[in-house]
C-alpha positions as CSV (number, residue, x, y, z in Angstrom):
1,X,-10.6,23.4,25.6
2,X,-9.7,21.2,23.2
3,X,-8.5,22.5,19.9
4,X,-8.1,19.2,18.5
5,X,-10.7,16.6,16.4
6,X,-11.7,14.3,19.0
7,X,-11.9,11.0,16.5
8,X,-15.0,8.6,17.1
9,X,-13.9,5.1,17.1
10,X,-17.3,4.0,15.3
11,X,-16.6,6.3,12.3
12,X,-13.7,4.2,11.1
13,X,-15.6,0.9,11.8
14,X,-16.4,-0.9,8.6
15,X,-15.6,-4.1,6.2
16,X,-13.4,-4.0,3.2
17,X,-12.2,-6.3,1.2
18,X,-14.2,-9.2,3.8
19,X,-11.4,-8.0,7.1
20,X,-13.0,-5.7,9.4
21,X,-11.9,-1.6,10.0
22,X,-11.2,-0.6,13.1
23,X,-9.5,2.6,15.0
24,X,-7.0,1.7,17.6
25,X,-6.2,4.0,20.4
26,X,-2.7,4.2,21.8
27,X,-1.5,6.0,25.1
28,X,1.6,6.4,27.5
29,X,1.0,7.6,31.1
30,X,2.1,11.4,30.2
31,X,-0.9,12.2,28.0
32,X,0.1,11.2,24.8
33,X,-2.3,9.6,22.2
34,X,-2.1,8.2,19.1
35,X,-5.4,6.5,16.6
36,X,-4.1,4.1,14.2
37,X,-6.5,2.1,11.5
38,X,-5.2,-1.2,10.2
39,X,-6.6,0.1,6.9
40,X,-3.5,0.7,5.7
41,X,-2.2,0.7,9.2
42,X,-2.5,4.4,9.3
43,X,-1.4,6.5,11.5
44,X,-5.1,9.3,12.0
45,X,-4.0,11.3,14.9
46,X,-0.8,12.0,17.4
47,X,-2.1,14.3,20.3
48,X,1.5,15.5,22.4
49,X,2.0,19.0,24.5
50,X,3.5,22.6,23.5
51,X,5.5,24.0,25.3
52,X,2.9,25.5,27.6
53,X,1.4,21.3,28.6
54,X,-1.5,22.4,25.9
55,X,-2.2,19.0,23.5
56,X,-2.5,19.6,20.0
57,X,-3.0,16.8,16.8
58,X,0.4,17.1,15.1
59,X,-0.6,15.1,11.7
60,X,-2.5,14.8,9.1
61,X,-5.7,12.8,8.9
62,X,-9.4,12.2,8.4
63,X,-12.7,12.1,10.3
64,X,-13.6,8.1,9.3
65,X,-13.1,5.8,6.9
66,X,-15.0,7.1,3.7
67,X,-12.3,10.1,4.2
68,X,-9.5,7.7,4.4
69,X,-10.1,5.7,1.5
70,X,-11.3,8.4,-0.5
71,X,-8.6,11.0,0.4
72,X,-4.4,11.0,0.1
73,X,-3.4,7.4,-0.5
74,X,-0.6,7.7,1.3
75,X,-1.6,9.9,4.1
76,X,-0.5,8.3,7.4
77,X,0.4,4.7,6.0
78,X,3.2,2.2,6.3
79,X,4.1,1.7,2.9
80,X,5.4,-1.8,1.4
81,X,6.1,-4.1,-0.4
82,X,8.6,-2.0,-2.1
83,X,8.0,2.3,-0.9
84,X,9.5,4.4,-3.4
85,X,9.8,4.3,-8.1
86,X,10.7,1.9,-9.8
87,X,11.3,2.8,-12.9
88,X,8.5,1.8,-15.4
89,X,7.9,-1.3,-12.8
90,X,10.7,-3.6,-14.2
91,X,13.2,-4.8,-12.6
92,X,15.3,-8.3,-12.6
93,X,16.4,-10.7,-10.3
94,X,18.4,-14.1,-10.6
95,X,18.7,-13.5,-14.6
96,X,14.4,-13.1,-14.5
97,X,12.8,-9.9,-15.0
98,X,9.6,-9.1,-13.2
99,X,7.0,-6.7,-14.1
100,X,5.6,-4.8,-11.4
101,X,2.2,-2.5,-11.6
102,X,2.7,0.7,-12.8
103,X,0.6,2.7,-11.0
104,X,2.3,6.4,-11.3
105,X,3.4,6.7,-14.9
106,X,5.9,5.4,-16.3
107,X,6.3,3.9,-12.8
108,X,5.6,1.8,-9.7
109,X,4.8,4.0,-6.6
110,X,4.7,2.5,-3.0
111,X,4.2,-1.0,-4.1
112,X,1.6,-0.3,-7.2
113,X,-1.7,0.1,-7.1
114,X,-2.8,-2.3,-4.3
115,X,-0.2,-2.0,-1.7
116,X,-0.3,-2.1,1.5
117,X,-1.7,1.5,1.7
118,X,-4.6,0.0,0.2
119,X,-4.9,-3.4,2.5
120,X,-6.6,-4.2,5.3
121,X,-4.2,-5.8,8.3
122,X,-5.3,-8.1,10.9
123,X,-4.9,-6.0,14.1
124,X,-4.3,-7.1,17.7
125,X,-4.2,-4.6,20.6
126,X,-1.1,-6.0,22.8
127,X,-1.9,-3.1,26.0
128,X,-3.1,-0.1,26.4
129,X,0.6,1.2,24.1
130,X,1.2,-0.8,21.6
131,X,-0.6,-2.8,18.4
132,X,0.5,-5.4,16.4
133,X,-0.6,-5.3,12.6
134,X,-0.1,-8.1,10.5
135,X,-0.3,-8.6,6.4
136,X,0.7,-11.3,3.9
137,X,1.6,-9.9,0.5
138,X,1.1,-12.7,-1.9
139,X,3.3,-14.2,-4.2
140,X,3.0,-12.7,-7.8
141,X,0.7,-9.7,-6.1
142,X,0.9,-6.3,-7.7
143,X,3.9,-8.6,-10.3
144,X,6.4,-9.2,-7.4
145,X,7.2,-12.1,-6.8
146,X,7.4,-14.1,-3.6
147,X,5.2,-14.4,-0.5
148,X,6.1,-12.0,2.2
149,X,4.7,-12.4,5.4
150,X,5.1,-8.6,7.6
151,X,4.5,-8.1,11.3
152,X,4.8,-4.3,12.8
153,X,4.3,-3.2,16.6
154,X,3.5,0.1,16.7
155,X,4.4,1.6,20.3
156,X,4.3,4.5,22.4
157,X,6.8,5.0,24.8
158,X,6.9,7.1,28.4
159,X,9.4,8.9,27.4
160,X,6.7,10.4,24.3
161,X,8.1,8.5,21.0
162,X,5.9,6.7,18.4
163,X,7.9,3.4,18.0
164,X,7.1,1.6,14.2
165,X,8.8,-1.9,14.3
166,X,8.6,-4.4,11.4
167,X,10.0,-8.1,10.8
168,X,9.0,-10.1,7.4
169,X,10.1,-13.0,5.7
170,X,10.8,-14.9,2.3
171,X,8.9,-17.1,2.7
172,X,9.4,-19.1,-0.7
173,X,11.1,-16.9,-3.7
174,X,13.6,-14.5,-3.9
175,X,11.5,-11.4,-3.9
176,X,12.2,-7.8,-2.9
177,X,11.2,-5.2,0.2
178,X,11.5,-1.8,1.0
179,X,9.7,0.0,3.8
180,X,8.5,3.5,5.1
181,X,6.3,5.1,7.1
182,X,4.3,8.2,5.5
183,X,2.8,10.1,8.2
184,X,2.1,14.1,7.3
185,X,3.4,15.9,10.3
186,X,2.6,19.4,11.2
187,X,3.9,20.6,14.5
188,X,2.0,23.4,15.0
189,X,-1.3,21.7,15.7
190,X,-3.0,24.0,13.5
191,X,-3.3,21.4,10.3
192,X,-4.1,23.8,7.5
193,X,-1.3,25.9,8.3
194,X,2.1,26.0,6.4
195,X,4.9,24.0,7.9
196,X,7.5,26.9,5.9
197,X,8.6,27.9,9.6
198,X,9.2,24.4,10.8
199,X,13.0,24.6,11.0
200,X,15.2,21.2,10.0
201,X,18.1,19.8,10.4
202,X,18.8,16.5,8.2
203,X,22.1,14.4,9.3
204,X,23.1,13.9,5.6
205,X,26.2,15.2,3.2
206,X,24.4,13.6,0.5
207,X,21.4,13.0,-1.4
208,X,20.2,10.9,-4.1
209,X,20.1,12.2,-7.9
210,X,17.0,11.9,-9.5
211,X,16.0,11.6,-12.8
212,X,13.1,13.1,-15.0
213,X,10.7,10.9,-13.7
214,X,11.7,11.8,-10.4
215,X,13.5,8.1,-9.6
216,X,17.1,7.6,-8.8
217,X,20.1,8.0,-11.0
218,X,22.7,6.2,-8.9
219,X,24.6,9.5,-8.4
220,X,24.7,11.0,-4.8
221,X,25.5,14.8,-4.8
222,X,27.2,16.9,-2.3
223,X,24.2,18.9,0.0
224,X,26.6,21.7,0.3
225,X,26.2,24.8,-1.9
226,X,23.0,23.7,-2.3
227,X,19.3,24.5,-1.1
228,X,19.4,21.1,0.3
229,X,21.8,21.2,3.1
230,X,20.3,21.0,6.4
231,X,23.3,19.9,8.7
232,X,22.4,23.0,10.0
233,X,19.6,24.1,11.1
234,X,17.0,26.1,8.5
235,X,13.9,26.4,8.1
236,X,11.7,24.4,5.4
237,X,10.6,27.5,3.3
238,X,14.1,29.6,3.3
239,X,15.1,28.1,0.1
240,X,12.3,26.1,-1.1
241,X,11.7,28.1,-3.6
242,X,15.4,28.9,-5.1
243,X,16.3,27.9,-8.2
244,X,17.3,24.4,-8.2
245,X,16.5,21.2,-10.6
246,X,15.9,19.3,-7.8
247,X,12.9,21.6,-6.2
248,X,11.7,22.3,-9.6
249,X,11.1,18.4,-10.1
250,X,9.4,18.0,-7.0
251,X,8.1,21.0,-6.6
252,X,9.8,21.2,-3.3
253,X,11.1,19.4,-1.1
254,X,10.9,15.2,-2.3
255,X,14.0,14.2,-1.8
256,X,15.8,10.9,-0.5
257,X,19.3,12.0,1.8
258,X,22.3,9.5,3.0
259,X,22.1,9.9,5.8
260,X,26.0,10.1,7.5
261,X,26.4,7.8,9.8
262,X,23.6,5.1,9.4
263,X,22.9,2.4,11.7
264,X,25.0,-0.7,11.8
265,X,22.8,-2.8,13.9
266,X,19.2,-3.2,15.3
267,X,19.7,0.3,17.6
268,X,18.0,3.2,15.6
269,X,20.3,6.4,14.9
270,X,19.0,10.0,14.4
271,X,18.0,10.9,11.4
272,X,16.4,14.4,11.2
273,X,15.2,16.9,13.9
274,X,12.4,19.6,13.4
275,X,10.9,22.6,15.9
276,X,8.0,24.5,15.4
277,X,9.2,27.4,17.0
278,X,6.0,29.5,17.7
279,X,4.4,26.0,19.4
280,X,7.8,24.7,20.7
281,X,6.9,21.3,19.5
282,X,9.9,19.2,18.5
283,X,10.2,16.2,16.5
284,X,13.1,13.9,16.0
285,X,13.3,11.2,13.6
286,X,15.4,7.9,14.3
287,X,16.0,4.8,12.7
288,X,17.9,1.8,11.3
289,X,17.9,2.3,7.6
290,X,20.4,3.7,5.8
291,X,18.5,7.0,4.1
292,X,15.6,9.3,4.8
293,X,12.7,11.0,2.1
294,X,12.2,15.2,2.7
295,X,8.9,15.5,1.7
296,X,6.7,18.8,2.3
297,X,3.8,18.0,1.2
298,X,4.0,19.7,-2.6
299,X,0.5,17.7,-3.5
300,X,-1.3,18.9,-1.1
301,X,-3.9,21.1,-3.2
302,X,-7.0,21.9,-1.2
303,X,-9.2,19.7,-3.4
304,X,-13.0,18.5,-2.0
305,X,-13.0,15.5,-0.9
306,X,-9.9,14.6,-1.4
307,X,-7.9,17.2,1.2
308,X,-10.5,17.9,3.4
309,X,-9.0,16.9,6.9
310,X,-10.2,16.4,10.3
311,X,-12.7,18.7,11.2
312,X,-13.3,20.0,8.3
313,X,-9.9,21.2,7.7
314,X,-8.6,21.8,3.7
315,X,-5.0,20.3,3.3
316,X,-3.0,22.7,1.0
317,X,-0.1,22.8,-0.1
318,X,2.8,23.2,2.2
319,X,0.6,22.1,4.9
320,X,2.6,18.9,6.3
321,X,5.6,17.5,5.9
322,X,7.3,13.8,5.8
323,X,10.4,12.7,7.1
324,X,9.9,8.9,5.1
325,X,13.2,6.3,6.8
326,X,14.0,3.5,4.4
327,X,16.4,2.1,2.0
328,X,17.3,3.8,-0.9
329,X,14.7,3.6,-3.5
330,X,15.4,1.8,-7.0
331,X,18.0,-0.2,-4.8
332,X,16.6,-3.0,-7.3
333,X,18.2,-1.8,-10.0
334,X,21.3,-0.2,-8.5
335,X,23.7,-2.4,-7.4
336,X,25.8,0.3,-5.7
337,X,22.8,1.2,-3.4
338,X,22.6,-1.6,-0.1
339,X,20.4,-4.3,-1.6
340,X,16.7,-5.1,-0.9
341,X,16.9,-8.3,-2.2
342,X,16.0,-11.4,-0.2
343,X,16.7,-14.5,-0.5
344,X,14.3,-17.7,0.4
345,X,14.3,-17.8,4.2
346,X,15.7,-14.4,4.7
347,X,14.5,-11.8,7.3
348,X,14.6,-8.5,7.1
349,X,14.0,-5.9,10.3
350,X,13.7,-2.1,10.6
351,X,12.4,0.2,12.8
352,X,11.3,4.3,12.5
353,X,10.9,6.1,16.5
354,X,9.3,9.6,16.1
355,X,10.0,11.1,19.3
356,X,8.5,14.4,20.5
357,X,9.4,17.2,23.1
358,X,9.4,20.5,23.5
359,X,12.0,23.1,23.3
């Protein structure tokens, strides 16, 4: 029997903003599923086995639409133009300083208030595993500047990975990107339950300092000695709750790690590895850019509507976790941190691979 929401395809269909919602349905020939909405291009629902063959909905997610819209903004979503703070939304670039929406005082969040977690992409379904999602941030939008045309393929593999994919452009200023992929994973199947006992293992000696309003210094500090070393295995809650400036700031885990050997090229490195040891489920977390966001879901808080999940589930706190790829954030503003600045004509290309198993 199925102890999973079955998610009805008519429940996420609606207009917004004049584009047409939809629910795409992705599947490799071992049983693996996973429902995407271009809303956001948001990752709903990602059905893989235990141990024991048995399917189970490893992230977080809603019913329909009016849940998705109404609920966590970043629940699920690729984030862009620029994931991450910026620090009160300014920033400067060829001797002109821009003004970005602040939309998380004093800052800019995951590209301000109408990002890309809050647009509608044109969707094509390319076969029965993979979608391509397409969105044009305008120039000035949200005060970046520059037109940046984006293309992702999301795609599921045989061999049971979730392949994200993106390409996009300068088109005609000197502008800025930064991209991530938010999906709140939960291993166990069980979607209310803590992820504490999910055990990690981050390939990372450093991470990035943050300041008061929880954006980066420019200082990277040694993992070791602290509650934040993962290069060997531990699981989420052993030290979540030690003292630490770090977990006190987040309130947890919501921290960005350099990672230690980072891709030099197209080919995706690994980036983090997690096990759900009661379920067996395993997750490991690849990818071509040079750091990786711990978050576990500290802002999660049970509240109607906002947290209530697939059927009917509450998200608390502690419930999920994200394992975010992307360049550093505030890269903007640090020059020491690999830039995110491109130039007119520029491209820029990434790529994030969840792949499950079992162990």
């Amino acid at each position: 029997m199925a102890t999973y929401t079955d998610l009805r395809r008519e429940s996420f269909s609606a207009t917004i903003d004049g584009k047409p919602v939809d629910l795409f349905t992705l599947r490799n020939g071992r049983g693996m599923v996973v429902r995407i909405t271009n809303y956001g291009a948001k990752i709903e629902q990602v059905l893989v086995p235990d141990r024991d063959g048995a399917l189970g909905d490893v992230v977080q997610g809603y019913d329909g639409i009016e849940g998705v819209t109404g609920g966590q903004a970043s629940m699920g979503s690729f984030i862009g133009r620029y994931c991450g703070r910026i620090p009160d939304g300014r920033f400067t670039l060829d001797g002109v300083p821009h003004q970005a929406a602040v939309n998380s005082p004093p800052n800019t969040l995951h590209g301000g208030q109408r990002g890309s977690r809050f647009r509608v992409f044109d969707a094509r379904q390319l076969d029965e595993a993979s979608l391509e999602l397409t969105h044009v941030f305008q120039d000035g939008e949200e005060g970046f500047p520059g037109t940046l045309p984006l293309r992702l393929v999301y795609t599921v593999g045989d061999d049971n990975a979730l392949t994200i994919a993106w390409t996009a452009v300068a088109a005609d200023k000197t502008t800025i990107a930064n991209f991530t992929d938010h999906t709140f994973f939960n291993l166990s199947g069980d979607l209310g339950s803590s992820i504490l006992d999910h055990v990690a293992t981050v390939q990372a000696g450093r991470y990035l300092e943050l300041g008061e309003t929880a954006v980066p210094t420019g200082a990277m500090v040694e993992v070791a000695g602290t509650p934040h070393d993962f290069r060997t295995p531990a699981a989420l809650g052993a030290r979540i709750d030690a003292d630490d400036p770090m977990l006190a700031l987040g309130k947890g885990y919501d921290l960005h790690y350099v990672i230690d050997r980072p891709a030099t090229g197209p080919v995706p490195v690994l980036h983090a590895r997690f096990l759900h040891p009661a379920s067996g489920r395993t997750l490991e977390v690849l990818s071509t850019e040079p750091g990786l966001q711990l978050y576990t879901g500290n802002f999660l808080e049970g509240k109607t509507p906002r947290d209530v999940g697939k059927g009917g589930i509450l998200y608390t706190k502690h419930s999920a976790f994200c394992a975010e790829p992307s360049k550093f954030p505030n890269a903007v503003n640090i020059p020491s941190f690999p830039s995110t600045v491109l130039r007119p004509g520029q491209w820029t290309a990434g790529s994030i691979v969840y792949r499950f198993g079992v162990a």
